[in-house]
BARO-64089 format. One record per residue: residue in three letters; z, x negated, y of N, C-alpha, C in turn. Coordinates in Angstrom, 1 decimal. Atoms other than C-alpha are relative to their C-alpha. Layout:
BEGIN
<code = ALA	n_up = Z	n_east = X	n_north = Y	ca_up = Z	ca_east = X	ca_north = Y	c_up = Z	c_east = X	c_north = Y>
...
END
This chain:
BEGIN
<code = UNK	n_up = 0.0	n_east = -0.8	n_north = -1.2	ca_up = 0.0	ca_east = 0.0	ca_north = 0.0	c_up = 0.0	c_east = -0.9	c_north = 1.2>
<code = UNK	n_up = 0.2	n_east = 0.6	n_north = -1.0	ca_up = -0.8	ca_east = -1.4	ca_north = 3.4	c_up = 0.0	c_east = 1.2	c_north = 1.1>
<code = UNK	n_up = -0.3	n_east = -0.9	n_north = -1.4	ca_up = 0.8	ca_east = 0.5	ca_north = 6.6	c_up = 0.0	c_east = -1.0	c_north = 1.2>
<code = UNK	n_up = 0.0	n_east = 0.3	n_north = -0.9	ca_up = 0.2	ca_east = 0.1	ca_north = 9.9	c_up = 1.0	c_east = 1.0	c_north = 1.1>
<code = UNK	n_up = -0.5	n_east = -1.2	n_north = -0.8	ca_up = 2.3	ca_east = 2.3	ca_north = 11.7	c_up = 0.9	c_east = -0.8	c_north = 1.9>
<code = UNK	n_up = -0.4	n_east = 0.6	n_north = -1.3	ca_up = 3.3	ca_east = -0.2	ca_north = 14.9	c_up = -0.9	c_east = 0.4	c_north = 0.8>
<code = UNK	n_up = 1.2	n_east = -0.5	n_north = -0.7	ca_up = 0.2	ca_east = 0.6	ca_north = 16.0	c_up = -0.5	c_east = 0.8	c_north = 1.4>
<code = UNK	n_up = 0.0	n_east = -1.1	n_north = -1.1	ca_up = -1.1	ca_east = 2.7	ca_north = 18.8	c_up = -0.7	c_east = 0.9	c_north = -1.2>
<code = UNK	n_up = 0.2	n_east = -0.9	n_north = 0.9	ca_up = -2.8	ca_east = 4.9	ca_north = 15.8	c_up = 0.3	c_east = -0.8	c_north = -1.4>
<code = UNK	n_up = -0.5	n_east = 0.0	n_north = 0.9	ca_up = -0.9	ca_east = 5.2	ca_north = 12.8	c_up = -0.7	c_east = -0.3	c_north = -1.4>
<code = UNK	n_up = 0.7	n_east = -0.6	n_north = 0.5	ca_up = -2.4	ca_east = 4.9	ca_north = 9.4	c_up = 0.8	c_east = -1.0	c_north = -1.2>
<code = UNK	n_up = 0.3	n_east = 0.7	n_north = 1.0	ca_up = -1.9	ca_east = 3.7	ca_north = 6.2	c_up = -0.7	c_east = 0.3	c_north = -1.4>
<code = UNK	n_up = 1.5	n_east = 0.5	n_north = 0.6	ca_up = -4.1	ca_east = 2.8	ca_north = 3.2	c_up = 1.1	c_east = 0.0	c_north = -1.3>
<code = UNK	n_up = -0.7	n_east = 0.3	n_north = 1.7	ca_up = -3.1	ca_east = 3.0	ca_north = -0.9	c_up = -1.0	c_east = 0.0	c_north = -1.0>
<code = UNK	n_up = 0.4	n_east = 0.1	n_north = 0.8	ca_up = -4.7	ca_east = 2.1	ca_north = -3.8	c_up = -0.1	c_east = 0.5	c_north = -1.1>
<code = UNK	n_up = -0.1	n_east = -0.8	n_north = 0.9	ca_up = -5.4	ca_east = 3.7	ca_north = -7.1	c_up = -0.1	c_east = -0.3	c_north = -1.4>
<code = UNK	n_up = 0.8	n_east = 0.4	n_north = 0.6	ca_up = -7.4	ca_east = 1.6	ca_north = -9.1	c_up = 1.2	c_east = -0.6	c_north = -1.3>
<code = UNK	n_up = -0.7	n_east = 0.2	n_north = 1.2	ca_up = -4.4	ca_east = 0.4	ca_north = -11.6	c_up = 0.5	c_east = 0.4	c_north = -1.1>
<code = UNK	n_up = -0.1	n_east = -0.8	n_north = 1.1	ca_up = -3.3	ca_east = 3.3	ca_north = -12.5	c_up = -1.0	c_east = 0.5	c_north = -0.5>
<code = UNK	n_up = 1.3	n_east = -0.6	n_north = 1.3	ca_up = -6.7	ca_east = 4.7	ca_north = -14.1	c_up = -0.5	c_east = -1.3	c_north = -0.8>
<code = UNK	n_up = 0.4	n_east = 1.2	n_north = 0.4	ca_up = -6.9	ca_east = 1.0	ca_north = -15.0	c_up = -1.8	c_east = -0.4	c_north = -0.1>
<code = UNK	n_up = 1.4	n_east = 0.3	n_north = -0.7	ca_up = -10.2	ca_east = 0.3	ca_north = -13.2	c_up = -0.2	c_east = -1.0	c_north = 0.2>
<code = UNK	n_up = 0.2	n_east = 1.7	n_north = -0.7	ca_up = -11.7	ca_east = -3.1	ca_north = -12.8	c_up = -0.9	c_east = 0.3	c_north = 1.3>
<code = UNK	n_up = 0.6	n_east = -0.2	n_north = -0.8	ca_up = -12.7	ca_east = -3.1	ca_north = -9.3	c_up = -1.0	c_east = -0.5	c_north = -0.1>
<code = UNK	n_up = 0.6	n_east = 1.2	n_north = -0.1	ca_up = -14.8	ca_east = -6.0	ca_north = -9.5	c_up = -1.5	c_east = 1.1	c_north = -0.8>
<code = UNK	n_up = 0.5	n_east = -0.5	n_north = 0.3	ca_up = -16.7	ca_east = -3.7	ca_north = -11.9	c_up = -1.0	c_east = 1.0	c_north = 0.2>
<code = UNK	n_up = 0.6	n_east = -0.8	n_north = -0.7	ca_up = -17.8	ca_east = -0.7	ca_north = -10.0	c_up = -1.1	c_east = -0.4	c_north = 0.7>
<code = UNK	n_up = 1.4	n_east = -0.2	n_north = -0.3	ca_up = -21.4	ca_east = -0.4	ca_north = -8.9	c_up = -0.2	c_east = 0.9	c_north = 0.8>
<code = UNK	n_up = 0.2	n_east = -1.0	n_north = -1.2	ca_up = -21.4	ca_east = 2.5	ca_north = -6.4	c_up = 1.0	c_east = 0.7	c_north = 0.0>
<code = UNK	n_up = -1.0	n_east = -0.4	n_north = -0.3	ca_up = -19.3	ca_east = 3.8	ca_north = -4.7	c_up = -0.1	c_east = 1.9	c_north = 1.4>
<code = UNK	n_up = 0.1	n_east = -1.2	n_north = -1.0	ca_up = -18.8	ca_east = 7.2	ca_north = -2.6	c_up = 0.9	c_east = 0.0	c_north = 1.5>
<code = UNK	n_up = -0.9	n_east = -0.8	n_north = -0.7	ca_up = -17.0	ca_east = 7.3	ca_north = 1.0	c_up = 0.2	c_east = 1.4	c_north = 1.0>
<code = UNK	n_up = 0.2	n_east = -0.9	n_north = -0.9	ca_up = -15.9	ca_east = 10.0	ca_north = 2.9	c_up = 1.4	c_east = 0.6	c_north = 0.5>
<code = UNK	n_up = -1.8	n_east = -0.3	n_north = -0.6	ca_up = -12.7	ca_east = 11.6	ca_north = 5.2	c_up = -0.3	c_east = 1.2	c_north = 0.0>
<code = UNK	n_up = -0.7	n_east = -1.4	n_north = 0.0	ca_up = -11.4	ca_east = 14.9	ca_north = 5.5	c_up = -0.3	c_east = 0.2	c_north = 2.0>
<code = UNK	n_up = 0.0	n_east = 0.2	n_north = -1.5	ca_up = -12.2	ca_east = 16.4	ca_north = 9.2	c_up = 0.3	c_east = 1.6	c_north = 0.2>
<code = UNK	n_up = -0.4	n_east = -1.2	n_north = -0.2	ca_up = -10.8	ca_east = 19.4	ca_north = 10.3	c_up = 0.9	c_east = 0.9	c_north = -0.7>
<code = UNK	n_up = -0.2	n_east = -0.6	n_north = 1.5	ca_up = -9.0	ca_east = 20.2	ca_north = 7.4	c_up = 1.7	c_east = 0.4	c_north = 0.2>
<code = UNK	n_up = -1.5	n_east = -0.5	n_north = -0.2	ca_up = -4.9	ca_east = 20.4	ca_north = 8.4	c_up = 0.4	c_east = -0.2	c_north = 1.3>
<code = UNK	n_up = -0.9	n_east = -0.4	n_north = -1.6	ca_up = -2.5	ca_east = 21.0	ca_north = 11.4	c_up = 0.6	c_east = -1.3	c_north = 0.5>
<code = UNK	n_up = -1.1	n_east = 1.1	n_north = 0.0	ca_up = -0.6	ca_east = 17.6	ca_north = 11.0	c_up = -0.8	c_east = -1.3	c_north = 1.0>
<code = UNK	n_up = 0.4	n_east = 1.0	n_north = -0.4	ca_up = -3.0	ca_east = 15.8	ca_north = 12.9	c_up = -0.4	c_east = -1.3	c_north = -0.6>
<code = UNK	n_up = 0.4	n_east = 1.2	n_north = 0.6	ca_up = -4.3	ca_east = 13.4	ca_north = 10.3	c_up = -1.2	c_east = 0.2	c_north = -0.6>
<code = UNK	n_up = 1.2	n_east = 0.0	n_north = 0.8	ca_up = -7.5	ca_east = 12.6	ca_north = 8.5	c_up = 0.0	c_east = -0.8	c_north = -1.1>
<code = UNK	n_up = -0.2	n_east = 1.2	n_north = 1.2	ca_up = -7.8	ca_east = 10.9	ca_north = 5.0	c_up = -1.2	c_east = 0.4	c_north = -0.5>
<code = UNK	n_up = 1.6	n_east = 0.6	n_north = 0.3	ca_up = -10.8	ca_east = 8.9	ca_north = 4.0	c_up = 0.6	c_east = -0.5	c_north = -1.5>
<code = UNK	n_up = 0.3	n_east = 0.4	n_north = 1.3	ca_up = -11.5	ca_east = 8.2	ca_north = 0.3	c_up = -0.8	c_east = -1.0	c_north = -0.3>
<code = UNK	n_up = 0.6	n_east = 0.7	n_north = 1.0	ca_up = -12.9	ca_east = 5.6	ca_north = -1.6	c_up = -0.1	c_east = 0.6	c_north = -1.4>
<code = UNK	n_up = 0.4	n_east = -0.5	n_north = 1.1	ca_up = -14.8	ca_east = 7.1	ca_north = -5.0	c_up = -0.7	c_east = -1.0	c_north = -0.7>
<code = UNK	n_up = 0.7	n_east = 1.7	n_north = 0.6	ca_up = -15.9	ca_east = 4.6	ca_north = -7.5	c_up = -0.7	c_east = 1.3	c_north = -0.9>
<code = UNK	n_up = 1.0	n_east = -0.4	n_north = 1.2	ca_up = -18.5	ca_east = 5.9	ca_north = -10.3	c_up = 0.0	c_east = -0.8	c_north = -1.3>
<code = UNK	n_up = -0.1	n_east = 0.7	n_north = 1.3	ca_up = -17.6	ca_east = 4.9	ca_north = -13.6	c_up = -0.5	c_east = 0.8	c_north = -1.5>
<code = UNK	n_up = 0.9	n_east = -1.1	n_north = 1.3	ca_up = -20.0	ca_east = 6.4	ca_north = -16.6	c_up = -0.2	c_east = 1.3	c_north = 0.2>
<code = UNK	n_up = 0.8	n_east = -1.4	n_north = -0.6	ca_up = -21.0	ca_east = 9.3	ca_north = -14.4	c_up = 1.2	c_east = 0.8	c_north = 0.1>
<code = UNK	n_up = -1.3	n_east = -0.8	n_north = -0.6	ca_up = -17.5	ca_east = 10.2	ca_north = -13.3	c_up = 0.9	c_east = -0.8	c_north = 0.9>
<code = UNK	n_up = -0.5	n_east = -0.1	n_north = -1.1	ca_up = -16.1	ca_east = 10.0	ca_north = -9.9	c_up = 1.5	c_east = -0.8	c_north = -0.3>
<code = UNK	n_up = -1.5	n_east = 0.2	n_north = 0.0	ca_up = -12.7	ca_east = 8.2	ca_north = -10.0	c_up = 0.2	c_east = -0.7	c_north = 1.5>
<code = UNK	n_up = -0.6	n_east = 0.8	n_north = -1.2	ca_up = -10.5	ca_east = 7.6	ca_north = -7.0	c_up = 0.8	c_east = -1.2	c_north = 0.3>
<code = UNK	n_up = -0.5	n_east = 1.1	n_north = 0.0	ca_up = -9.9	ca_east = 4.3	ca_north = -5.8	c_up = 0.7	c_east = 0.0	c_north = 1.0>
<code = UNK	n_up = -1.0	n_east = 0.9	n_north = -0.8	ca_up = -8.2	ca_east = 3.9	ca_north = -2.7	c_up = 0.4	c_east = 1.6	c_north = 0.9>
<code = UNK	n_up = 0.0	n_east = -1.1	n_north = -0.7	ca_up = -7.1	ca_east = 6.8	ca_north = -0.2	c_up = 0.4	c_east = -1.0	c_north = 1.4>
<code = UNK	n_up = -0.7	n_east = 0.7	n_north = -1.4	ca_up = -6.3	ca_east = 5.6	ca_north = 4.1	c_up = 0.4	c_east = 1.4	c_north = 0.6>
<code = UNK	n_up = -0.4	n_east = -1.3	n_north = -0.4	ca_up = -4.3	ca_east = 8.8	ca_north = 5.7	c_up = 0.1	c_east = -0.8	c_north = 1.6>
<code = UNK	n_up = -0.3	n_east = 0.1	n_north = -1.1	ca_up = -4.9	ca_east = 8.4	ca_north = 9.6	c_up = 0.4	c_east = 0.9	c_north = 1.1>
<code = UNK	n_up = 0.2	n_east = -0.9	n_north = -1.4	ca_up = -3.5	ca_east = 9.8	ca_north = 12.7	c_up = -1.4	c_east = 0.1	c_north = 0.4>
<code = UNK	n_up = 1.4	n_east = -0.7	n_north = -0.7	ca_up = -6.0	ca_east = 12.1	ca_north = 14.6	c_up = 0.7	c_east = 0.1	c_north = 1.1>
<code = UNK	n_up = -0.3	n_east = -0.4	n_north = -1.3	ca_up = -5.8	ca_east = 11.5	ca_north = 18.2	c_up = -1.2	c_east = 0.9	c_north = 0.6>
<code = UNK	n_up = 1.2	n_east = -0.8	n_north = -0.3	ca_up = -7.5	ca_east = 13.8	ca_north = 20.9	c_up = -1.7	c_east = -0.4	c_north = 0.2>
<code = UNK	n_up = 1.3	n_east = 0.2	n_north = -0.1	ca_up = -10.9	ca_east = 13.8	ca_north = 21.2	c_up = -0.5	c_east = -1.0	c_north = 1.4>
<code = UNK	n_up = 0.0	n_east = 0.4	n_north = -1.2	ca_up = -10.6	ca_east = 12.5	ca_north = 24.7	c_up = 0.0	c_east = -1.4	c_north = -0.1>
<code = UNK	n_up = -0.5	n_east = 1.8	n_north = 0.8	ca_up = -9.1	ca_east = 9.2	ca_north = 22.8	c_up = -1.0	c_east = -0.9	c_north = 0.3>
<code = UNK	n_up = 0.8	n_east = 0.8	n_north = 0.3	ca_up = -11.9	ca_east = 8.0	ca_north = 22.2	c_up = -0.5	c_east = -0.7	c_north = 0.7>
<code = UNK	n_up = 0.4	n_east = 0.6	n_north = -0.9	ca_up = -13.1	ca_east = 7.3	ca_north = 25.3	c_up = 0.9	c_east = -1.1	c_north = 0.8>
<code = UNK	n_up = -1.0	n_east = 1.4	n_north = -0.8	ca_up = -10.0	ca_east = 5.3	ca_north = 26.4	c_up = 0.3	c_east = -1.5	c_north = -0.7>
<code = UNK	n_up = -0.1	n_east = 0.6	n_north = 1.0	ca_up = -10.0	ca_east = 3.8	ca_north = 23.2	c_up = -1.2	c_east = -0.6	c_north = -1.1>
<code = UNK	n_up = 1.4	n_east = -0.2	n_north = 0.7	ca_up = -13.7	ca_east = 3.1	ca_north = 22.0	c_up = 0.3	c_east = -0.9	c_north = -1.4>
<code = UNK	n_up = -0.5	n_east = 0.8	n_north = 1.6	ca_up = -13.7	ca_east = 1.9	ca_north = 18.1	c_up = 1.3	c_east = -0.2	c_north = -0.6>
<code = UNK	n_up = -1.3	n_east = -0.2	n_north = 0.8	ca_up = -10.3	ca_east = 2.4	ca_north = 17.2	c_up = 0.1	c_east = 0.0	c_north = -1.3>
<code = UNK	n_up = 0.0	n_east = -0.6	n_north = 1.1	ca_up = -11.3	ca_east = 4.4	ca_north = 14.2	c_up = -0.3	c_east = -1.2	c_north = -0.9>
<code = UNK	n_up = 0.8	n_east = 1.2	n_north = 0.5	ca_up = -14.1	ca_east = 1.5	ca_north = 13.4	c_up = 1.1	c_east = -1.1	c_north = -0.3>
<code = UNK	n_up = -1.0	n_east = 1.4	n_north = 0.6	ca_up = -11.1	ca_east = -1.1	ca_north = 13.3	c_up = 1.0	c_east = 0.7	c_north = -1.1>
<code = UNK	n_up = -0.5	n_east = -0.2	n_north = 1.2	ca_up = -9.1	ca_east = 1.0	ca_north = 10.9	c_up = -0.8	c_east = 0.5	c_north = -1.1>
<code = UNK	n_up = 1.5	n_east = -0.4	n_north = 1.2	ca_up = -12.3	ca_east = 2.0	ca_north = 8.9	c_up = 0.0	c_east = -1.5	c_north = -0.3>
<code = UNK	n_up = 0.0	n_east = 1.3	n_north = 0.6	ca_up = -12.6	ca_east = -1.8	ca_north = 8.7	c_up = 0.7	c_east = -0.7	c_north = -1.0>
<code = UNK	n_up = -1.0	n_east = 0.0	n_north = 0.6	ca_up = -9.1	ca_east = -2.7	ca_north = 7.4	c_up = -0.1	c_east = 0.4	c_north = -1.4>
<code = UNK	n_up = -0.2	n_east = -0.8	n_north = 0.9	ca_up = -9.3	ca_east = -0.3	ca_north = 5.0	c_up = -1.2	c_east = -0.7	c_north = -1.1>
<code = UNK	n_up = 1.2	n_east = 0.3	n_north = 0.7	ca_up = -13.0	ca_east = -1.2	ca_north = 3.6	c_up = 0.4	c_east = -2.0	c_north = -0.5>
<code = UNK	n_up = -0.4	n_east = 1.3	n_north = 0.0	ca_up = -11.4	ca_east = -4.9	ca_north = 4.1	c_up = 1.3	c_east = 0.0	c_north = -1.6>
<code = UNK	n_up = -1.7	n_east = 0.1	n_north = 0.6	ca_up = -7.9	ca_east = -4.2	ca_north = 1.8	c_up = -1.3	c_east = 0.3	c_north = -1.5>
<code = UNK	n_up = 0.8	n_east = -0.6	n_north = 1.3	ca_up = -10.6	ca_east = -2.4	ca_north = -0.9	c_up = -1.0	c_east = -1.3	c_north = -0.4>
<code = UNK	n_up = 0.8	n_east = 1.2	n_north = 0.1	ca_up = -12.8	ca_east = -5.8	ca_north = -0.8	c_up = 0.6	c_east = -1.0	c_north = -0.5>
<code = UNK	n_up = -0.7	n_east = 1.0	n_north = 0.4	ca_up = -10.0	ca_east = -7.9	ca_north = -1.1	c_up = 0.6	c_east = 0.1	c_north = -1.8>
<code = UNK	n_up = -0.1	n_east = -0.2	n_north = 1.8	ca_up = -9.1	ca_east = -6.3	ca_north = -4.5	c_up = -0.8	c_east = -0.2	c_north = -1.0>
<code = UNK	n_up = 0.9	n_east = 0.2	n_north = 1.1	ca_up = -12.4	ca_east = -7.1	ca_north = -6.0	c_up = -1.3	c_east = 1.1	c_north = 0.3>
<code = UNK	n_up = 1.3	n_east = -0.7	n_north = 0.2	ca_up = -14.6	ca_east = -4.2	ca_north = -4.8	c_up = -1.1	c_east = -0.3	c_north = 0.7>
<code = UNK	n_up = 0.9	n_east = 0.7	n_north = -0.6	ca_up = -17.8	ca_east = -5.3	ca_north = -4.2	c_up = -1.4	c_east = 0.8	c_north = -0.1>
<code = UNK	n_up = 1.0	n_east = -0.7	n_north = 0.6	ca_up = -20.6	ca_east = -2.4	ca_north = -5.0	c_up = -1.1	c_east = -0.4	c_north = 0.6>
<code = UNK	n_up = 1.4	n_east = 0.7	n_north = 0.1	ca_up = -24.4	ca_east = -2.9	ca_north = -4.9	c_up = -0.3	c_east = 1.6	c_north = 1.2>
<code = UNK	n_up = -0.2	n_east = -1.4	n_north = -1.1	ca_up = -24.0	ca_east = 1.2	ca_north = -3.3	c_up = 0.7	c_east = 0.3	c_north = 0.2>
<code = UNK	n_up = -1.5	n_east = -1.2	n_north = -0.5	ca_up = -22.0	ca_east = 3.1	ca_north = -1.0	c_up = -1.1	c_east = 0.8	c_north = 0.5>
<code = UNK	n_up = 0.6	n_east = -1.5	n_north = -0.3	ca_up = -22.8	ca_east = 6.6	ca_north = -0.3	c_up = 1.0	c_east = 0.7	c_north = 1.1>
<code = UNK	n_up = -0.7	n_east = -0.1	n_north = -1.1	ca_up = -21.7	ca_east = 7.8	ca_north = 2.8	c_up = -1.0	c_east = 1.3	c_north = 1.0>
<code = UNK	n_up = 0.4	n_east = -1.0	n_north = -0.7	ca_up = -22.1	ca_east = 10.4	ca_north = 5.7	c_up = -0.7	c_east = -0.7	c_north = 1.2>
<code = UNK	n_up = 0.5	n_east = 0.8	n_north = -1.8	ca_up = -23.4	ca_east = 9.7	ca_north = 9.4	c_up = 1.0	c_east = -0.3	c_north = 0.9>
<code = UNK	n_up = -1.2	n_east = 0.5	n_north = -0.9	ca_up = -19.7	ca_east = 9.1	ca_north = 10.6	c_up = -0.1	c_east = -1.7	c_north = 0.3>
<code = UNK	n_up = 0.1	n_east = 1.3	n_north = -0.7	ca_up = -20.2	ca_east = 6.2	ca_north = 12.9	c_up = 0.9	c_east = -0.9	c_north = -0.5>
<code = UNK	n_up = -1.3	n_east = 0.3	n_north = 1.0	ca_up = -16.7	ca_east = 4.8	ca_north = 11.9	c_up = -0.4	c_east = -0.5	c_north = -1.2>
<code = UNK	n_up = 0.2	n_east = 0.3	n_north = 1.1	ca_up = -17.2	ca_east = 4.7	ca_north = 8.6	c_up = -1.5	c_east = -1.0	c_north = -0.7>
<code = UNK	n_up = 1.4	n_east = 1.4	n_north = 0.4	ca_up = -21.1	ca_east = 2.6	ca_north = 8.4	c_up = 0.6	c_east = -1.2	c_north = 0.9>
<code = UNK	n_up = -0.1	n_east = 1.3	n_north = -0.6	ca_up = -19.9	ca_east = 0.3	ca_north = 11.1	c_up = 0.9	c_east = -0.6	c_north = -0.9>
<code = UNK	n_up = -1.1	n_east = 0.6	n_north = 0.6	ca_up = -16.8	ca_east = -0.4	ca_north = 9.1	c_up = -0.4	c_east = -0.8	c_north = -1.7>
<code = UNK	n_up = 0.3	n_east = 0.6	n_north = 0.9	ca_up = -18.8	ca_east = -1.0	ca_north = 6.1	c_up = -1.0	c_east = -1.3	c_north = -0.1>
<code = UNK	n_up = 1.1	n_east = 1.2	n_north = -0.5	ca_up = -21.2	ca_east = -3.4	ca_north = 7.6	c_up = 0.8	c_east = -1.2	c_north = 0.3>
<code = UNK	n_up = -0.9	n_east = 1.3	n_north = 0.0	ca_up = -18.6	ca_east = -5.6	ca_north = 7.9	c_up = 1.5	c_east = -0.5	c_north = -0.8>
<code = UNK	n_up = -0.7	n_east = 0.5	n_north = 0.7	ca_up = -16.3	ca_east = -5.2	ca_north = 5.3	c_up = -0.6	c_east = -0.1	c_north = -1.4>
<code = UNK	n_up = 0.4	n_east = -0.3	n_north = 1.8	ca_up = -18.2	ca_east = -4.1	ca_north = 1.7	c_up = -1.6	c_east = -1.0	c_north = 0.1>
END
């Protein structure tokens, strides 16, 4: 587990891959994607999905504060540095895939272009 919570946005990051006894290193494509709109609490949580013999297993989960929308502008790339981290903590374990599958969330490609 790797938390950030000193931060100016909160977030921290967990892993999964042990318990289903997953070799990261293994995995060949991978799925990401966050949650957006989805609860009251002010948080978003991004997934890591690995593909292993044509079934989805979860490898890593990152649960972040959701600041306002306004944020962003005072705060340009925020998300992008804890999209990084995250794609960074999942690299450092071994995952290295040949694909990721992903949405058009900005955040989430820039963060992969420099961590997977």
């Amino acid at each position: 587990m790797y938390s950030h919570i000193d931060e100016r946005r909160r977030y921290f990051c967990w892993f999964l891959h042990e318990a289903f006894s997953i070799e990261m290193e293994a995995i060949v494509e991978v799925y990401i994607d966050s949650t957006h709109k989805t609860n009251n609490n002010k948080a978003e949580l991004f997934a890591i999905i690995g593909e292993e013999n044509g079934t989805g297993i979860p490898l890593g989960y990152m649960l972040m504060e959701k600041k306002p929308k306004e944020d962003s502008a005072l705060y340009p790339r925020e998300v992008t540095v804890c999209c990084t981290r995250f794609f960074k903590y999942a690299r450092d374990l071994g995952l290295n895939p040949t694909l990721v599958r992903i949405d058009k969330s900005t955040a989430e490609i820039n963060g992969i272009k420099v961590s997977i």
